[in-house]
PAVEX-44846 format. One record per atom (N, C-alpha, C): residue number from 1; residue in three letters; atom name; z, y, x. Coordinates in pm, whole numbers, padded with zeros to 5 digits. Layout:
! PAVEX-44846
   num   residuo   atomo       pz       py       px
   NUM       ALA      CA        Z        Y        X
...
END
This chain:
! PAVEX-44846
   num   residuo   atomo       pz       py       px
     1       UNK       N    10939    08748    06697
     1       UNK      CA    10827    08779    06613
     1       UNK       C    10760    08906    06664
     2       UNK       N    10671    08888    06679
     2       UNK      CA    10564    09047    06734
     2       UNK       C    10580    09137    06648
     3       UNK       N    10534    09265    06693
     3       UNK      CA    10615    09403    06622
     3       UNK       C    10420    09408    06567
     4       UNK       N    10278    09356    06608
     4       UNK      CA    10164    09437    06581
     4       UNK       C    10178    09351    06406
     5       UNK       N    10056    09435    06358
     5       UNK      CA    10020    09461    06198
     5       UNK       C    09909    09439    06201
     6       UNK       N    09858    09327    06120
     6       UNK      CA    09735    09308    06135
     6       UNK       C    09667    09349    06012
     7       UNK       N    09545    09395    06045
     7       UNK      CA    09509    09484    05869
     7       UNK       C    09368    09334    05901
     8       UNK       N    09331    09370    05757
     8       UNK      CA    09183    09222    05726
     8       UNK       C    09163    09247    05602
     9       UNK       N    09091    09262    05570
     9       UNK      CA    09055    09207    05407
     9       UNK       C    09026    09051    05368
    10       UNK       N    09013    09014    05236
    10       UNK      CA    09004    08933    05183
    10       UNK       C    08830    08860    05261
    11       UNK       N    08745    08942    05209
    11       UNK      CA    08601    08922    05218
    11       UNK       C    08555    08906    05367
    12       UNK       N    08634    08947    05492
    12       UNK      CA    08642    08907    05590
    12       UNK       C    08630    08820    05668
    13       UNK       N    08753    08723    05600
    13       UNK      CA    08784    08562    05590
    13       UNK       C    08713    08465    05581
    14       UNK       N    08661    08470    05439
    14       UNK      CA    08625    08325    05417
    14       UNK       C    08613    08199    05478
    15       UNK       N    08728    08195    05523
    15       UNK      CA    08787    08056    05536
    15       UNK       C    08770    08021    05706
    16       UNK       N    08771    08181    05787
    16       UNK      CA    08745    08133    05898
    16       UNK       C    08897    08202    05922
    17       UNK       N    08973    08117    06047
    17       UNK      CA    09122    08135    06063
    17       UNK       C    09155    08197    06241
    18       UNK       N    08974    08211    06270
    18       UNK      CA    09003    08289    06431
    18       UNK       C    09050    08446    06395
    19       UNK       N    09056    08494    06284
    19       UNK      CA    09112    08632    06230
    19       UNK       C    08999    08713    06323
    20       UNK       N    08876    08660    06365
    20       UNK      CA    08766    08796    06422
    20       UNK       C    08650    08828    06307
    21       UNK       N    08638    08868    06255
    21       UNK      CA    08521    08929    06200
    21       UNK       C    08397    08946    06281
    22       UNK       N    08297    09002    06247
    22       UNK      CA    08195    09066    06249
    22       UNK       C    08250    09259    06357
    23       UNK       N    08299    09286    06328
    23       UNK      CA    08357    09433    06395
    23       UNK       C    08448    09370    06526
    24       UNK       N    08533    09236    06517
    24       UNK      CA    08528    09244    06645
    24       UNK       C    08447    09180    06721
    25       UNK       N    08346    09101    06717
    25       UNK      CA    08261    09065    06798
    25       UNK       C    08196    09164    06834
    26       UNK       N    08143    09291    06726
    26       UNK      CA    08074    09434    06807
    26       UNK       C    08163    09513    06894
    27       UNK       N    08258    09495    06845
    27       UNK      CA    08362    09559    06971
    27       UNK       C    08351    09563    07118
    28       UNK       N    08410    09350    07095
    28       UNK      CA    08398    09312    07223
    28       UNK       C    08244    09360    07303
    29       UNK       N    08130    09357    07234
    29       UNK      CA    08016    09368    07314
    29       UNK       C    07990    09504    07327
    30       UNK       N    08053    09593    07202
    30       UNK      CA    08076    09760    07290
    30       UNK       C    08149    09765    07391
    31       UNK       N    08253    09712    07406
    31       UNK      CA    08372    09714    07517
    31       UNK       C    08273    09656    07646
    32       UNK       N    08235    09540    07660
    32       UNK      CA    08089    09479    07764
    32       UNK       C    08048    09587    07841
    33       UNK       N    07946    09674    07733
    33       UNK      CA    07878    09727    07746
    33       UNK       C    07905    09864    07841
    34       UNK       N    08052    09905    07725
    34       UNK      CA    08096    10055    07831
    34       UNK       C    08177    09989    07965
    35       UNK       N    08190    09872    07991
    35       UNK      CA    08220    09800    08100
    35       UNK       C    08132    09864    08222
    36       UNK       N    07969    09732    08175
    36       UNK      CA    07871    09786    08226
    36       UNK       C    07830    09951    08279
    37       UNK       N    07814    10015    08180
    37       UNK      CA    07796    10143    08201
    37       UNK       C    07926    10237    08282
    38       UNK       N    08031    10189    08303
    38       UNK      CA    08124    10240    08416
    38       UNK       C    08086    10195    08533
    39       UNK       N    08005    10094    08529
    39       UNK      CA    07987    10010    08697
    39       UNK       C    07868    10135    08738
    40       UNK       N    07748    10143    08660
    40       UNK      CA    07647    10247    08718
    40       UNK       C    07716    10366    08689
    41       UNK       N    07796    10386    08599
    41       UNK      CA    07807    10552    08627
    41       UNK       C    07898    10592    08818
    42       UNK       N    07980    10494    08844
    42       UNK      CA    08041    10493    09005
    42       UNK       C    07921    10453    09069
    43       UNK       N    07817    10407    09029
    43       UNK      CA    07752    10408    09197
    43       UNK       C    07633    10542    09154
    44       UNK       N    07631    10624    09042
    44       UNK      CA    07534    10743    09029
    44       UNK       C    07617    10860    09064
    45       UNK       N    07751    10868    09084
    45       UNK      CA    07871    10929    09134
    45       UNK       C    07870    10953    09258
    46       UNK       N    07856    10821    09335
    46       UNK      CA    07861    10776    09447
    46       UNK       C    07723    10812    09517
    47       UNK       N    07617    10808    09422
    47       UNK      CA    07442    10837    09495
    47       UNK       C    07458    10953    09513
    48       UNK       N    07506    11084    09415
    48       UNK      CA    07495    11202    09431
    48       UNK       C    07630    11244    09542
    49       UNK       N    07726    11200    09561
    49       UNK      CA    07800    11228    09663
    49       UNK       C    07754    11221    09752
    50       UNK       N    07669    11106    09842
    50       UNK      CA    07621    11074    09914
    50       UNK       C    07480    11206    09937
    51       UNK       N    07430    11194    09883
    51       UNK      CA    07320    11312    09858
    51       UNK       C    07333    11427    09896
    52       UNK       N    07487    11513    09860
    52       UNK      CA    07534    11627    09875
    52       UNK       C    07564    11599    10005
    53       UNK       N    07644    11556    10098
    53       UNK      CA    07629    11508    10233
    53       UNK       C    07585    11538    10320
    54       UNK       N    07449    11445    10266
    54       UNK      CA    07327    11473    10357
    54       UNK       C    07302    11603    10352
    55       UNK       N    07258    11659    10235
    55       UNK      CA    07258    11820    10252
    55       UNK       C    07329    11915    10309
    56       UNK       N    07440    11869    10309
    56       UNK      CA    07529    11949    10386
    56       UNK       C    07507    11946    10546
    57       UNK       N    07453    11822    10587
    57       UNK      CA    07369    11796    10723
    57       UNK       C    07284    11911    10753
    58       UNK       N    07203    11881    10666
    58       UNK      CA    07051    11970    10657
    58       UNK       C    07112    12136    10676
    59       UNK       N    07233    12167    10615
    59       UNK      CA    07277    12267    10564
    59       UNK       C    07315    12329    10763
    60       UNK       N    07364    12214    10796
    60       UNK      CA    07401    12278    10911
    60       UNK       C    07271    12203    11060
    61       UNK       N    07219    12123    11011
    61       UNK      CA    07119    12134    11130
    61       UNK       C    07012    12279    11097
    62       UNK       N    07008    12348    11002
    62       UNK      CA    06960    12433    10999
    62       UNK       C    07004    12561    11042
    63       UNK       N    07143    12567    11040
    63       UNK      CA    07242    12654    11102
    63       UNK       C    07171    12655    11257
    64       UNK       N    07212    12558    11272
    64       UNK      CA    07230    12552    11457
    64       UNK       C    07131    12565    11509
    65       UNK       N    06983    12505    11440
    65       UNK      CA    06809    12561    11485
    65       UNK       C    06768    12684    11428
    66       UNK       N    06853    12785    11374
    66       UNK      CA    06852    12882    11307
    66       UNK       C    06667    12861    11219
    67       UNK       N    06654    12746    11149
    67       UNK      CA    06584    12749    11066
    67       UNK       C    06598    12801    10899
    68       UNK       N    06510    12899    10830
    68       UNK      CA    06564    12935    10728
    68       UNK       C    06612    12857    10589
    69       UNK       N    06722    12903    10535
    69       UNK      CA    06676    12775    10411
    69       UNK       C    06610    12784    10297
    70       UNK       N    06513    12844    10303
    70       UNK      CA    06415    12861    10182
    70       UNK       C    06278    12745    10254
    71       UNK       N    06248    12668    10202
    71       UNK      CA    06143    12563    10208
    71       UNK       C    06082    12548    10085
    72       UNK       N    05951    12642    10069
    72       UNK      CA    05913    12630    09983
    72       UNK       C    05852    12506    09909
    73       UNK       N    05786    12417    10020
    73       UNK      CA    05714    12324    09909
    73       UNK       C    05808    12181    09923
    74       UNK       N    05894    12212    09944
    74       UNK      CA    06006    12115    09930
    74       UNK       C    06071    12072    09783
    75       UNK       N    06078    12201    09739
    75       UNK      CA    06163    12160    09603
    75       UNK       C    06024    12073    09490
    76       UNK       N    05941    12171    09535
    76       UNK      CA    05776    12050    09449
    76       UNK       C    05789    11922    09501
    77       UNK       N    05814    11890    09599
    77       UNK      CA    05791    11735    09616
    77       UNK       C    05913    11651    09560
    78       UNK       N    06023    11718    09562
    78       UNK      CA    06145    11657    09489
    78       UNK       C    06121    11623    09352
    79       UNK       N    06053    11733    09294
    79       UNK      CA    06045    11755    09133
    79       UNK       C    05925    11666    09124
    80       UNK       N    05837    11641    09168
    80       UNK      CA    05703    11539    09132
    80       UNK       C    05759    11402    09172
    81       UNK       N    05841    11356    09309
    81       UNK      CA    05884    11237    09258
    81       UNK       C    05936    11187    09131
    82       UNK       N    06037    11280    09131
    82       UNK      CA    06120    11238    09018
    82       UNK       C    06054    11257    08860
    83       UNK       N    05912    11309    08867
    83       UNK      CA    05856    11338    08722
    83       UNK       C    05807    11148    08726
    84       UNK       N    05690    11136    08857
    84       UNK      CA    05650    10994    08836
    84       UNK       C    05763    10890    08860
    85       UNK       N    05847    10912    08886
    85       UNK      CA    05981    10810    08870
    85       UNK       C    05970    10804    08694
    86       UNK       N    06021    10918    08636
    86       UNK      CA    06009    10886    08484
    86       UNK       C    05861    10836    08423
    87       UNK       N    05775    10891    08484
    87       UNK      CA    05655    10808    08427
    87       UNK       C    05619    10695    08425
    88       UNK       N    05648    10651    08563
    88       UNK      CA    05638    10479    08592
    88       UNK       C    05746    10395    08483
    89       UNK       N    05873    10494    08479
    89       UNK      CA    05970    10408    08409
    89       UNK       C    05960    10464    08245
    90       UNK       N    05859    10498    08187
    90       UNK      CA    05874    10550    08033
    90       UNK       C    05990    10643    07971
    91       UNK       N    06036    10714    08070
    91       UNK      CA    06178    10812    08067
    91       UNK       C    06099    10961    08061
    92       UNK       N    06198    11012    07999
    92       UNK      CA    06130    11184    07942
    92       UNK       C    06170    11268    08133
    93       UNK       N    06044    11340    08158
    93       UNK      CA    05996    11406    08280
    93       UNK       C    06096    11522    08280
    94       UNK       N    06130    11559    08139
    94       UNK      CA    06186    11691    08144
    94       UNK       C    06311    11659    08144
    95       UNK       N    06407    11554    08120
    95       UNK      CA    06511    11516    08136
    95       UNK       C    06540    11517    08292
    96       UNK       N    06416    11477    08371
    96       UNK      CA    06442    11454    08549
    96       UNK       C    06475    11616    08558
    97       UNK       N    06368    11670    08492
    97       UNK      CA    06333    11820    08597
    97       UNK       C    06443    11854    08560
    98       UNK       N    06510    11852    08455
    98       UNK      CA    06662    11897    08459
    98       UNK       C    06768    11903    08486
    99       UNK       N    06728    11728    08569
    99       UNK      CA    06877    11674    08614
    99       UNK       C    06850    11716    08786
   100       UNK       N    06704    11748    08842
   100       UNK      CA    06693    11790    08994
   100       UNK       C    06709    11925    08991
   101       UNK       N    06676    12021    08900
   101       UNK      CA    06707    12142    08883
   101       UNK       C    06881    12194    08866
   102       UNK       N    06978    12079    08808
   102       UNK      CA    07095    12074    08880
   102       UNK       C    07143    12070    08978
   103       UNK       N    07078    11949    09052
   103       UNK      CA    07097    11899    09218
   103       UNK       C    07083    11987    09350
   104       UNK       N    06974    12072    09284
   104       UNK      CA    06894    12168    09370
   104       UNK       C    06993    12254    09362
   105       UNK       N    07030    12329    09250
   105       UNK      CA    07118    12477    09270
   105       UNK       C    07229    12406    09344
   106       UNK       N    07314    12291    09321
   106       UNK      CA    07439    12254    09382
   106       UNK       C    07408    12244    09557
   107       UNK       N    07296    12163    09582
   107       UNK      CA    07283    12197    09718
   107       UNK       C    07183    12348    09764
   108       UNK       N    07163    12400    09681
   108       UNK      CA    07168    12517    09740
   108       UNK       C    07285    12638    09777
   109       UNK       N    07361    12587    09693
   109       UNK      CA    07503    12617    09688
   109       UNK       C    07585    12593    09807
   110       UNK       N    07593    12449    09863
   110       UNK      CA    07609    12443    09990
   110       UNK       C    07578    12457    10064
   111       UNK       N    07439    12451    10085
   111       UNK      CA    07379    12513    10215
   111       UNK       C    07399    12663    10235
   112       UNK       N    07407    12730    10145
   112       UNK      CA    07432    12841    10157
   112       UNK       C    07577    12908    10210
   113       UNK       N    07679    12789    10186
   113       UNK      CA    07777    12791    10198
   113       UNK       C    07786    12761    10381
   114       UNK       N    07693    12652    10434
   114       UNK      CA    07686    12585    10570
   114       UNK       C    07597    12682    10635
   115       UNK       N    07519    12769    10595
   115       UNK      CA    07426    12832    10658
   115       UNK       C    07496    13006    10734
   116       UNK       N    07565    13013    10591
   116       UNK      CA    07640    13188    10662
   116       UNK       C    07773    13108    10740
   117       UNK       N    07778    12977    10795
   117       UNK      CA    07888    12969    10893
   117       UNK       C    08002    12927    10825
   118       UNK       N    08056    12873    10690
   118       UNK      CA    08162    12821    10641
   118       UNK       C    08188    12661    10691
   119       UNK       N    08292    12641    10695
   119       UNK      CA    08307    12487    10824
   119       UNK       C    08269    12428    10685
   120       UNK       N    08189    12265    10688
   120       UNK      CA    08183    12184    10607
   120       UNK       C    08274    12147    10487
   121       UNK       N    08409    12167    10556
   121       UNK      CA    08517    12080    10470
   121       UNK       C    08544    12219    10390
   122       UNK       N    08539    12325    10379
   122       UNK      CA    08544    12467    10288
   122       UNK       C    08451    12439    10190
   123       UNK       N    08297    12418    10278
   123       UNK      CA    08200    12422    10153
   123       UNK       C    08191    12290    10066
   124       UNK       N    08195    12181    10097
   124       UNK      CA    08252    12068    10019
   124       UNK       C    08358    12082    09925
   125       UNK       N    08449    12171    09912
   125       UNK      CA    08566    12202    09818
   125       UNK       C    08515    12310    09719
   126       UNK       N    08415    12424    09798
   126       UNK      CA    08334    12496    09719
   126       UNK       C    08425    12637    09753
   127       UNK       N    08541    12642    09818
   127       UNK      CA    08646    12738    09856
   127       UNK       C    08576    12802    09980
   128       UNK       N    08656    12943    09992
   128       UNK      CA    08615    13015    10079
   128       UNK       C    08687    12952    10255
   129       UNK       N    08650    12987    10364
   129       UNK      CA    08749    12945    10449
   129       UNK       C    08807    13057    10491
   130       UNK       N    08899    13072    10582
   130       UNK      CA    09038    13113    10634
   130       UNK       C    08964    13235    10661
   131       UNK       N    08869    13289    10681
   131       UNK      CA    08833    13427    10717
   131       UNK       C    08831    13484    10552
   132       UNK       N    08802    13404    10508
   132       UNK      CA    08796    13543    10357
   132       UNK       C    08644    13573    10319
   133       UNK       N    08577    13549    10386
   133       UNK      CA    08407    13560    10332
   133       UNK       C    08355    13480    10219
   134       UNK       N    08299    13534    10176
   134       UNK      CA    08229    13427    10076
   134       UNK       C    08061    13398    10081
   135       UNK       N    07988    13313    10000
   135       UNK      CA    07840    13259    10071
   135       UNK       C    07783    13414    10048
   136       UNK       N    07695    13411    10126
   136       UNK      CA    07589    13524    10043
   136       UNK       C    07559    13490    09994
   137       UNK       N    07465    13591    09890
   137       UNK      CA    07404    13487    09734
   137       UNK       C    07253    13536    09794
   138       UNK       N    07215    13465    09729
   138       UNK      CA    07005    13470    09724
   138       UNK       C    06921    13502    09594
   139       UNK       N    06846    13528    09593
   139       UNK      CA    06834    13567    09486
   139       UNK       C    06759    13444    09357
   140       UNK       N    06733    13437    09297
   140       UNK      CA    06724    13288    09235
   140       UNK       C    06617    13215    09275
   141       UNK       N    06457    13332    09304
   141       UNK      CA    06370    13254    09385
   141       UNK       C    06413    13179    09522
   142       UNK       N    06440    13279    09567
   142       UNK      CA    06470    13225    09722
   142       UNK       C    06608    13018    09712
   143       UNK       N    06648    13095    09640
   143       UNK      CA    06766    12943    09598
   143       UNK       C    06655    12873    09567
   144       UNK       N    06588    12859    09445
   144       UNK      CA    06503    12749    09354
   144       UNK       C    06390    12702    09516
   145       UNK       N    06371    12761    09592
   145       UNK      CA    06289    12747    09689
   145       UNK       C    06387    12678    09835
   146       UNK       N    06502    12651    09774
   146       UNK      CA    06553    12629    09921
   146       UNK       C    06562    12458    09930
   147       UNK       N    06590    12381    10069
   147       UNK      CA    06560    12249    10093
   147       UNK       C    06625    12164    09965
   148       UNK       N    06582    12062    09907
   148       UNK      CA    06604    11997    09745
   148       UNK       C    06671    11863    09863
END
């Protein structure tokens, strides 16, 4: 005999003997749903991993052409896609600028990390490497201005 307890009310029933209600059919289609929404949250995981990456590229082809990393009209073109991305798609603009205004400090973060000379696999962990240095910092213009 099974050890589970099944709770139900009376008014539940009426005379149906699959013992599901109404709460578990919303269940099951909440359960669906946060299914669904685990599949895109791994590949928006996966976009921004991928993303940071590339930056970290950028981070060091800029190293090696000793190009600076402040690009000013770079971070505007990031931020205006992503405003008409929400416009085309009826999504709030200021929700983007907030979520690229994340993206931006994190890869400015690394580049900064790839630019004063920290090997990739240090600044990817966000740790200092074996010399003991740490990034220089910038000052917030110069960051908000660096490659998006």
């Amino acid at each position: 005999m099974s050890e589970a307890i099944m709770y139900f009310s009376l008014e539940q029933r009426n005379g149906d003997d699959s013992g599901e209600g109404p709460e578990s059919s919303a269940q099951r289609s909440l359960d669906t749903l946060r299914e669904e929404l685990d599949i895109v949250d791994e590949a928006l995981l996966e976009a921004v991993r991928q993303r940071l990456e590339v930056c970290l590229r950028i981070g060091e082809l800029k190293r090696r052409e000793h190009i600076p990393m402040i690009q000013p009209d770079r971070m505007q073109v990031v931020h205006d896609r992503a405003r008409e991305f929400a416009d085309r798609h009826s999504l709030s603009p200021e929700f983007f600028d907030s979520l690229y205004d994340v993206l931006i400090a994190e890869t400015c973060r690394l580049e900064d990390l790839v630019i004063n000379a920290e090997s990739p696999k240090s600044a990817k962990n966000g740790r200092r490497d074996h010399r003991g240095g740490g990034p220089t910092r910038h000052n917030a213009g110069s960051a908000a201005n660096a490659e998006a």
